[in-house]
C-alpha positions as CSV (number, residue, x, y, z in Angstrom):
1,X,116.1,108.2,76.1
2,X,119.2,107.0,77.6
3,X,120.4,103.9,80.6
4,X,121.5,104.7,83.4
5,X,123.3,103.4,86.7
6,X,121.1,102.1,89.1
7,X,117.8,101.2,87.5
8,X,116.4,97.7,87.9
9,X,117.6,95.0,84.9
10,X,115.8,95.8,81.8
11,X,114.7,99.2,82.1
12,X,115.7,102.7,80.6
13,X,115.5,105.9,81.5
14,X,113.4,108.6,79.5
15,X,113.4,112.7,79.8
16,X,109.4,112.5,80.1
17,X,106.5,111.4,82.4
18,X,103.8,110.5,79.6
19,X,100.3,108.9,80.8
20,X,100.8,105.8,79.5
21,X,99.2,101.7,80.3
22,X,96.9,99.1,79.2
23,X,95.1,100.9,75.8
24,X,91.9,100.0,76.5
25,X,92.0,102.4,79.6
26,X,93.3,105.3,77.3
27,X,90.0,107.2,76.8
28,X,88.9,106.7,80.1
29,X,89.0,110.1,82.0
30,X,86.9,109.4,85.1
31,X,84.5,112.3,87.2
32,X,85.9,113.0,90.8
33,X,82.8,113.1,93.1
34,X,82.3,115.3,95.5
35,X,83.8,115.0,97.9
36,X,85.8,111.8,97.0
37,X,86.0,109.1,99.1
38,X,87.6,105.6,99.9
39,X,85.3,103.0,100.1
40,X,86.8,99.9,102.6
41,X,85.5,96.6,101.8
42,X,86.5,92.9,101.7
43,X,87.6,90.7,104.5
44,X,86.2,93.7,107.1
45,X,84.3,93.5,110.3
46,X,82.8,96.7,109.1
47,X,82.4,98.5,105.5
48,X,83.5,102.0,105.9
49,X,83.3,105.1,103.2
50,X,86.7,107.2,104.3
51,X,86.4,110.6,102.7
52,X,89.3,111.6,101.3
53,X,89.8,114.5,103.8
54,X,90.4,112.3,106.5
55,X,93.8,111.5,105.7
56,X,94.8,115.5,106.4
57,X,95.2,114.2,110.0
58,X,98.2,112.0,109.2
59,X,101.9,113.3,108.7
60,X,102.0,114.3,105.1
61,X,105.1,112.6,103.7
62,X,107.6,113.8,100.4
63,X,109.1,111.0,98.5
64,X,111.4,111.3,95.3
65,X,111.5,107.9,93.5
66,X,111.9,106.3,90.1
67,X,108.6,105.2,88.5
68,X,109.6,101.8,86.5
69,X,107.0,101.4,83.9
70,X,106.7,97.3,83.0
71,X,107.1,97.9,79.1
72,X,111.2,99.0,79.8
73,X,110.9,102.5,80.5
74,X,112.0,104.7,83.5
75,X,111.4,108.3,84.8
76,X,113.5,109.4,87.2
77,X,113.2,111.1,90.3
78,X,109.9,112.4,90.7
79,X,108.8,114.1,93.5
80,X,105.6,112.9,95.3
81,X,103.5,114.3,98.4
82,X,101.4,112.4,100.1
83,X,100.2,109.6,103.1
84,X,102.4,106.5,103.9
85,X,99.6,103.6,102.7
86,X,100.6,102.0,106.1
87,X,99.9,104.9,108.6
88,X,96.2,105.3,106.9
89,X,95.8,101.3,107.1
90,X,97.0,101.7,110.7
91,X,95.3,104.8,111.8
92,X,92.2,105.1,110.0
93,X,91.3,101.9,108.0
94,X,92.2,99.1,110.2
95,X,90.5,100.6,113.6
96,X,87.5,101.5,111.8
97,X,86.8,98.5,109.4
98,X,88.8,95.7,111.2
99,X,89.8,93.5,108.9
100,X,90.4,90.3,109.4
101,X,93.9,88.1,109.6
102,X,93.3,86.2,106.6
103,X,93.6,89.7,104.7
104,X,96.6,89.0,102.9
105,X,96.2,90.9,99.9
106,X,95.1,94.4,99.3
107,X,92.8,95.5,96.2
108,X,92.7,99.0,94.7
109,X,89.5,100.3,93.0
110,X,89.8,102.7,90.4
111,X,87.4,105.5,89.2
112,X,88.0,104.0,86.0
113,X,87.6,100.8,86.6
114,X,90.8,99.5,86.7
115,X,92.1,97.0,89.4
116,X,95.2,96.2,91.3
117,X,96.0,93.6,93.7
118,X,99.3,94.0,95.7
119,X,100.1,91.7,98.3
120,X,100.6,92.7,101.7
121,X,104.5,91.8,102.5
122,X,105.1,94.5,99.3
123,X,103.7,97.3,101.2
124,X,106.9,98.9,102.4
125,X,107.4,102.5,103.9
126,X,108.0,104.1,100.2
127,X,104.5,103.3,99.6
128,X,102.5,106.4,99.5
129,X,98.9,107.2,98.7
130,X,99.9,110.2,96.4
131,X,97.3,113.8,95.9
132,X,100.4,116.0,94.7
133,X,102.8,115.3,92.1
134,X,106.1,117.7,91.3
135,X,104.9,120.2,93.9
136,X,101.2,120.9,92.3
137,X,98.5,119.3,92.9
138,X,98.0,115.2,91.0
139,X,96.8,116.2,87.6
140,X,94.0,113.9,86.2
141,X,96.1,112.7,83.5
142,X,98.7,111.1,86.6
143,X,95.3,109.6,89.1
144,X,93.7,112.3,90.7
145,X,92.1,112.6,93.1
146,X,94.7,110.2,94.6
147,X,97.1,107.1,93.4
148,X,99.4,104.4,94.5
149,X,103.0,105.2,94.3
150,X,104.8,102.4,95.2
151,X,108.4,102.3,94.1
152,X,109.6,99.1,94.0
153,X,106.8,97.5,91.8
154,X,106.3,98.2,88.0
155,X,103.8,101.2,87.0
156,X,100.8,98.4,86.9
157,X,100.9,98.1,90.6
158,X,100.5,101.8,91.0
159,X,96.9,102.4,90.3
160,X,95.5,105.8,90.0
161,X,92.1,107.1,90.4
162,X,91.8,105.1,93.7
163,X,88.4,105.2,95.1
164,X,88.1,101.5,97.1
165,X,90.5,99.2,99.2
166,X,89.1,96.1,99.8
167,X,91.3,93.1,101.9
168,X,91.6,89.9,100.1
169,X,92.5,86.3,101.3
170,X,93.5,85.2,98.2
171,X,94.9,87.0,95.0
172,X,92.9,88.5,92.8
173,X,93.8,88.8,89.0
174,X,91.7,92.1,87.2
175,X,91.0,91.8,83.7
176,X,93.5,94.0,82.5
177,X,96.4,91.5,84.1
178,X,94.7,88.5,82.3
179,X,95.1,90.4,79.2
180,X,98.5,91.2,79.6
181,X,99.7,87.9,81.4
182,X,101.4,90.6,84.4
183,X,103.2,88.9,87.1
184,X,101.2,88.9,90.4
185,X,103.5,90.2,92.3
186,X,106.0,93.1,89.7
187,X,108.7,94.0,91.6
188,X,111.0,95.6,89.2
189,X,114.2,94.9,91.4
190,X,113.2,90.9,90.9
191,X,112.2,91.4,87.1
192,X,108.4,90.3,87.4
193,X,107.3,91.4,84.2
194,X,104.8,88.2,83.4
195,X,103.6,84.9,84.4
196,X,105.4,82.9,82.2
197,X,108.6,83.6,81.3
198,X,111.8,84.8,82.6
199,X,111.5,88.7,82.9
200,X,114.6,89.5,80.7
201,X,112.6,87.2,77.8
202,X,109.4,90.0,78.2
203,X,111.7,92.9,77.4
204,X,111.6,93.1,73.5
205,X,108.5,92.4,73.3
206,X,107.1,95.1,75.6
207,X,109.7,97.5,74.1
208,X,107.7,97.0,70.7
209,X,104.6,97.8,72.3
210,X,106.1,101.3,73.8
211,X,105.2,103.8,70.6
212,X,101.9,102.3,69.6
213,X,100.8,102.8,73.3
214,X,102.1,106.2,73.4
215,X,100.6,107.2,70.4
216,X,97.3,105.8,71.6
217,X,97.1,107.9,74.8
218,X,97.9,111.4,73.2
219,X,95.1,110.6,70.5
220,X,93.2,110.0,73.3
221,X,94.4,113.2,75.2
222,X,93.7,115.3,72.0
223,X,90.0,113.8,71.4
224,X,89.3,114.9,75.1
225,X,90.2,118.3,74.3
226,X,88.8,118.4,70.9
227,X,85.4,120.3,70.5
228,X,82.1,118.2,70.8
């Protein structure tokens, strides 16, 4: 583990990529249906199921970035593959499900029932919808069959397992934020670690957190493997 030049205030930079977030999600290893598909819902003229497949008719975009986890740690430079999240709102989502112009927030389902809501002005043209990670395809343990990867927010706004979008006029907090107190917003250049503080005053206390989570996800990676 080591700092480096560069990275937003607070964070450090570690050697590995380790499936890591809020514990209770550890032993959640969700079933991709087949095929998978988006489903569109919210503030929409029209619900619409996107299949997944779709999206091969868009430009297919490379991005290296830094992935800024909000408990202090940093991986640098990994290298995504995917679809800018604006050119499928602009080509597929918004002509098919019309949503409306109160939509100022976005929601991400997950497979696993985790949710994120990012508001719309954070959607910039990093943001991908990510299926390949380090030139393979995304591996379950990183939010296959497709995940958020949006650089300039904390790991919490880059949900994986995505299976829904659905337009919001207002915020909406998931659980897992009310359990953690995250900031609604987490953009890691700003500091938005929490709700209630400053984000420097988060940083020791998420730092303590870092190898009890860790060592909750691999025990949760080995009981998937073990023998049942």
């Amino acid at each position: 583990m080591s700092g480096g030049a560069g990275l937003p205030p607070g964070q450090t930079a570690i050697d590995t990529f380790p499936r890591f977030g809020v514990p209770a999600y550890a032993d959640r290893w969700p079933t991709i249906p087949a095929p998978p598909v988006l489903a569109i819902g919210g503030l929409v003229e029209t619900p619409v199921s996107l299949p997944l497949h779709a999206l091969d008719a868009l430009p297919r975009r490379e991005l290296v970035a830094d992935f800024h986890c909000v408990t202090t740690w940093t991986r640098r430079g990994l290298r995504w593959s995917g679809y800018l999240l604006s050119d499928v709102l602009d080509a597929l989502i918004v002509p098919q499900a019309r949503p409306g112009l109160a939509a100022l927030y976005i929601q991400f389902v997950s497979l696993d029932g985790y949710k994120c809501c990012i508001d719309c002005r954070d959607v910039d043209a990093q943001t991908l919808l990510a299926d390949r990670l380090d030139g393979a395809p995304l591996p379950l343990e990183h939010g296959a069959p497709l995940r958020v990867v949006a650089p300039a927010l904390y790991g919490y706004k880059n949900p994986k397992h995505i299976c829904g979008i659905d337009f919001l006029a207002d915020y909406a907090r998931s659980r897992a934020e009310r359990q953690t107190l995250a900031h609604s917003r987490g953009r890691a250049a700003h500091e938005e670690r929490g709700r209630f503080l400053p984000g420097w005053a988060y940083r020791r206390l998420y730092r303590a957190f870092i190898a009890r989570t860790l060592a909750h996800y691999e025990r949760a990676a080995e009981r998937r493997l073990a023998p049942s």
